[in-house]
C-alpha positions as CSV (number, residue, x, y, z in Angstrom):
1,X,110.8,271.4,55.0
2,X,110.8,271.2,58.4
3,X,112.3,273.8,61.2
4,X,113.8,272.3,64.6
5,X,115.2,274.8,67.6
6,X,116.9,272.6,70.6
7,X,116.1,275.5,72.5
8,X,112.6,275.6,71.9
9,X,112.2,272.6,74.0
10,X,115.0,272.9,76.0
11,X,115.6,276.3,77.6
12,X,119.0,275.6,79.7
13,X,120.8,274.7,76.3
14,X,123.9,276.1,75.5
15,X,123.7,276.6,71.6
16,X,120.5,278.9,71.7
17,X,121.3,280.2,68.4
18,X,121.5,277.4,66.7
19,X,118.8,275.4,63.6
20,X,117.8,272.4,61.7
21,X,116.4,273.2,58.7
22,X,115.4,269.6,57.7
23,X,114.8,268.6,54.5
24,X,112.0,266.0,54.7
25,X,110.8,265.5,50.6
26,X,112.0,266.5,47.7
27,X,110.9,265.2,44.2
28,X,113.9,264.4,42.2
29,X,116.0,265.5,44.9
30,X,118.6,265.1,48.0
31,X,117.0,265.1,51.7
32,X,119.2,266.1,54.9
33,X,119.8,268.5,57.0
34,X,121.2,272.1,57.1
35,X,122.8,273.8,60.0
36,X,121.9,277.7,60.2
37,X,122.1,280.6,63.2
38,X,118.4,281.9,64.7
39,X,118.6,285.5,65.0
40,X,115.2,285.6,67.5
41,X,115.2,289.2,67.6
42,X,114.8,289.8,64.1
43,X,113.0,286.9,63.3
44,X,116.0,285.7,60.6
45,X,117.6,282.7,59.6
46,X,121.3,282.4,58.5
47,X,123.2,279.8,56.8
C-alpha cells in the first residue's frame, strides 16, 4: 500500500486535501486506487 499527496510535491495545487491510497499487491486480491481527504492537522485519513 502506497500513500500519494499532489500537494506534497506540488505546493500551488488546488486540491490540497486530497489522497491516493494506492493499492500496489495484494495476494488473491483486486489492486487500484482509492480516493480519500488528508486532514494534515490531525494527521487523519478519510474515505
Amino acid at each position: 500500500m502506497f500513500l500519494y499527496r499532489d500537494d506534497y510535491y506540488d505546493a500551488q495545487n488546488e486540491d490540497a486535501r486530497l489522497i491516493d491510497i494506492i493499492i500496489a499487491n495484494h495476494r488473491n486480491g483486486e489492486t487500484g486506487t482509492i480516493k480519500a481527504k488528508w486532514f494534515g492537522k490531525y494527521q487523519k485519513v478519510m474515505a
